[in-house]
N, C-alpha and C positions, 0 to 999 in steps of 0.2 A: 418444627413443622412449618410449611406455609401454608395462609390462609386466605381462598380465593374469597372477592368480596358476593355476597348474596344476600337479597332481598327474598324476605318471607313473603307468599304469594298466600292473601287470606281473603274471599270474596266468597259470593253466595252458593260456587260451582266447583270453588277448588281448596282442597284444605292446605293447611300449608307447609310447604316442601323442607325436608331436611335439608342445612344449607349443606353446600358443595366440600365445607372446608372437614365437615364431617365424614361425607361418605370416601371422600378420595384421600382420607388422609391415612400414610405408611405409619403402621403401627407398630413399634418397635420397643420404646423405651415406657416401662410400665406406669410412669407417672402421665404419658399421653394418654395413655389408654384410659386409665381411670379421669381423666380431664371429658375425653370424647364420651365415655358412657354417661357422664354426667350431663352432657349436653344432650345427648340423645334423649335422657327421662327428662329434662326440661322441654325438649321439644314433643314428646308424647304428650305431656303434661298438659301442652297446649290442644293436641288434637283430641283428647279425653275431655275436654270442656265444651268438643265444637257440638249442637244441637243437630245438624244435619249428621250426624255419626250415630247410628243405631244401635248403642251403649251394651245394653244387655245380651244384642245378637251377636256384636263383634266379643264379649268376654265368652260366650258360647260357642264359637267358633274356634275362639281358641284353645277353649280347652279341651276339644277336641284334638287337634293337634297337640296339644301337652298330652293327652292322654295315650295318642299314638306313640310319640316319642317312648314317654315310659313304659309300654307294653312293648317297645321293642328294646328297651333297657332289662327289662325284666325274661328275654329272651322268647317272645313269643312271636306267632306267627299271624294276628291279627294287625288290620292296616284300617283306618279310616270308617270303610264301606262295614265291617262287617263290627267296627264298632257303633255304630251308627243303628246298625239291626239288634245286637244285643239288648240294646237298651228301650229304642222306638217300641216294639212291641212285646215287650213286656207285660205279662197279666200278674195278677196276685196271687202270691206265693213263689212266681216265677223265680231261677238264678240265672243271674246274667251273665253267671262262667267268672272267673278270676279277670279275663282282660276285661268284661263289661263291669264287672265292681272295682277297676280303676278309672273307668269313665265315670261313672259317677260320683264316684269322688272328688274327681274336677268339675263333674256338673254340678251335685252342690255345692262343691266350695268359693263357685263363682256368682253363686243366685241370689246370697242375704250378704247385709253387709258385713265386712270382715269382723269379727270377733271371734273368742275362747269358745262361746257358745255355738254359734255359727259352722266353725271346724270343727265340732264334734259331733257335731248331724252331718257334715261331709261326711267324717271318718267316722262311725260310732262305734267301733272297735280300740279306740283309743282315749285314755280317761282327760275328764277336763283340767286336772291338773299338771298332768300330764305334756298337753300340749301348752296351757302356760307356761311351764317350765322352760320349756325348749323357746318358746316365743321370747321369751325374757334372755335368751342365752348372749345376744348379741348385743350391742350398746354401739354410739357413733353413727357415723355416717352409715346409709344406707345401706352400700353395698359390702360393707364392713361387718355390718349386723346380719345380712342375709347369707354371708359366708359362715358365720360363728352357728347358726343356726341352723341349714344344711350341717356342717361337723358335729356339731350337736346331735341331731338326733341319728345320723349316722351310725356314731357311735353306739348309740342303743340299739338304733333299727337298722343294721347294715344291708340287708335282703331287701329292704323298702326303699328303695328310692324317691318312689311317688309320693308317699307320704311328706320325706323331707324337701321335695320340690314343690308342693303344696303348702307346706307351710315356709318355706325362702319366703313365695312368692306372694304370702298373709305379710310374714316380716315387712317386706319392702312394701307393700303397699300401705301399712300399721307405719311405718316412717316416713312416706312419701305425703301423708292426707288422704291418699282417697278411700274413699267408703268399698270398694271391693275389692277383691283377688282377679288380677289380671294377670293369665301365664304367660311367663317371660322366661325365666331360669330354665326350664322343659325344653322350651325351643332352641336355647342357646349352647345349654351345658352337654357337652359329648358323656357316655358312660365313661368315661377314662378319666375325666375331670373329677366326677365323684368319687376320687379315691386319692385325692390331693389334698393338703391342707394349708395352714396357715397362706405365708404370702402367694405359695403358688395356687391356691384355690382361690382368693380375694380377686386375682389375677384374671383367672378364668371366667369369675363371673361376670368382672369387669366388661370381658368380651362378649360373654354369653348374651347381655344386656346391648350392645352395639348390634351383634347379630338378629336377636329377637324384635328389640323395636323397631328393625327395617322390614321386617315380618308385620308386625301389628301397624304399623303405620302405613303400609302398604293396602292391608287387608278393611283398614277403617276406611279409605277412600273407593276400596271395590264398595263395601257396603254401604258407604255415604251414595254412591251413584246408584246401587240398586235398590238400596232403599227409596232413591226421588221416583226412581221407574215408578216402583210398586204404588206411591203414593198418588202418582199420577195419572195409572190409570185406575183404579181402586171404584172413581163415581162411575165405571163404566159396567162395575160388576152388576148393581141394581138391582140385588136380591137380599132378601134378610138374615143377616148375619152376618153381611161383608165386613161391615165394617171389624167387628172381633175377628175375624179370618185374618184380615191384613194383621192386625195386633199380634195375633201365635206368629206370622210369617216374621213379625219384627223384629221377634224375641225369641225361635229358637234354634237352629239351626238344620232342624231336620224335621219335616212337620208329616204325618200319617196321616190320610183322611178322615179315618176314623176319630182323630180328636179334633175334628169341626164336626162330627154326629151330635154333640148336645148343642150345637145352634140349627142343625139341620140335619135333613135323611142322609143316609148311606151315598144313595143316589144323587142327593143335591151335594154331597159333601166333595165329589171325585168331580162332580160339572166343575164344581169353582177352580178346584184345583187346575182342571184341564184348560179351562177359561186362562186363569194368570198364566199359563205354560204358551198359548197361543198369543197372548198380549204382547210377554218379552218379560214379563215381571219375575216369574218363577221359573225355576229351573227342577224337573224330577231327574232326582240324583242317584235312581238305582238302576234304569235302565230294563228294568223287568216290565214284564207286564201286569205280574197281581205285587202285593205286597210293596205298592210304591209310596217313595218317600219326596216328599216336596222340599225346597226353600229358595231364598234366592241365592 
């Protein structure tokens, strides 16, 4: 491989860029590949530290995306928007439908920090031992144990995929240090992949992770820049309960007005909303007229 020389670009306004030797480098021989994935989660590694990245909304975001992915793994005809609805307006006792009980299983498997315990309030269909098992299945480098782990539970749960790409993506995060599940394997791994094993799955995910963190590191810089919007104009709201307003816009990815009614009415709850959508800060993402969903 050649390797063009690049400076990391890390200031108050810009986070900083995959160098060039990564993104343009001809992947071929498998020992690159697992070199450049390595380098990729070293370089995420950095942007998951940076304080203007809005940590919990960027893991919510993506697991949204994970959760599309494997609803269309799992052969279904739900896309984004309409899991997005499944889940927003939910009341008690509601079901979310089979593709909305895969959202949420990426929602919370991304909301506490990763543990045994933690994964089994994601999935509570599935016992705590259970999932230690499978967590323990892989050993070594990271993406080595996240492959053993995926075949793992495969092997038991082969109809589930989103299970085993929830918990890969516990694996590698339980190997990496950090404190939560960020999807990564969801984004990367095609349904064809998961029915590969030993070297040629190790392989795959290798790439999976190349593919993915140019996805999350891409989507951490939209959020780092609408999150400064939001924060910016925020003292312009100057009504009671902006302030926790901004906080749900920070943290979730789709936000109802109705869950800003316990800081305020009905009526005030849709002004605020309407308010950030004319600022520039928020964005409503369904396009309807009743039943609207905010974030930025």
């Amino acid at each position: 491989m050649t390797y063009a020389r690049h400076e990391l670009l890390d200031d108050s306004e810009t986070l900083p860029r995959m160098p060039s030797w990564v993104t343009s480098a001809w992947l071929e021989i498998p020992e690159d590949v697992a070199f450049l994935s390595g380098a990729t989660l070293g370089h995420l590694h950095l942007v998951l530290s940076r304080d203007d990245v809005p940590q919990t909304l960027l893991r919510a975001r993506l697991a949204l995306r994970a959760a599309e992915v494997s609803v269309v793994n799992a052969c279904r005809p739900e896309r984004a928007a309409e899991l997005r609805d499944s889940v927003a307006f939910l009341q008690p006792g509601d079901s979310p439908g089979p593709a909305g009980e895969i959202y949420l299983s990426w929602q919370r498997a991304v909301q506490r920090p990763v543990s045994v315990k933690a994964l089994h309030r994601a999935m509570p269909d599935l016992e705590p031992e259970k999932i230690a098992t499978w967590l323990s299945a892989g050993r070594g480098a990271p993406v080595a144990r996240v492959a053993s782990v995926l075949q793992a539970v495969l092997a038991d749960r082969p109809r589930d995929p989103a299970t085993a790409l929830i918990l890969a993506d516990a694996a590698l995060a339980q190997t990496l240090g950090w404190n939560h599940v960020l999807p990564l394997l969801a984004l990367g791994l095609k349904r064809a992949n998961l029915r590969k094993s030993g070297d040629e799955l190790r392989l795959a995910c290798h790439r999976a992770i190349l593919a993915a963190v140019a996805q999350a590191t891409q989507e951490a810089a939209n959020l780092a820049r609408r999150a400064a919007r939001l924060k910016e104009v925020a003292p312009k709201l100057r009504a009671r309960g902006s302030d926790e307003a901004v906080a749900l816009f920070l943290s979730r990815d789709a936000v109802a007005p109705t869950a800003l009614m316990s800081l305020r009415s009905d009526r005030a709850a849709r002004r605020i909303c309407d308010r950030l959508v004319e600022l520039g800060a928020v964005r409503e993402l369904t396009g309807r007229d009743t039943f609207r969903l905010y974030g930025i």
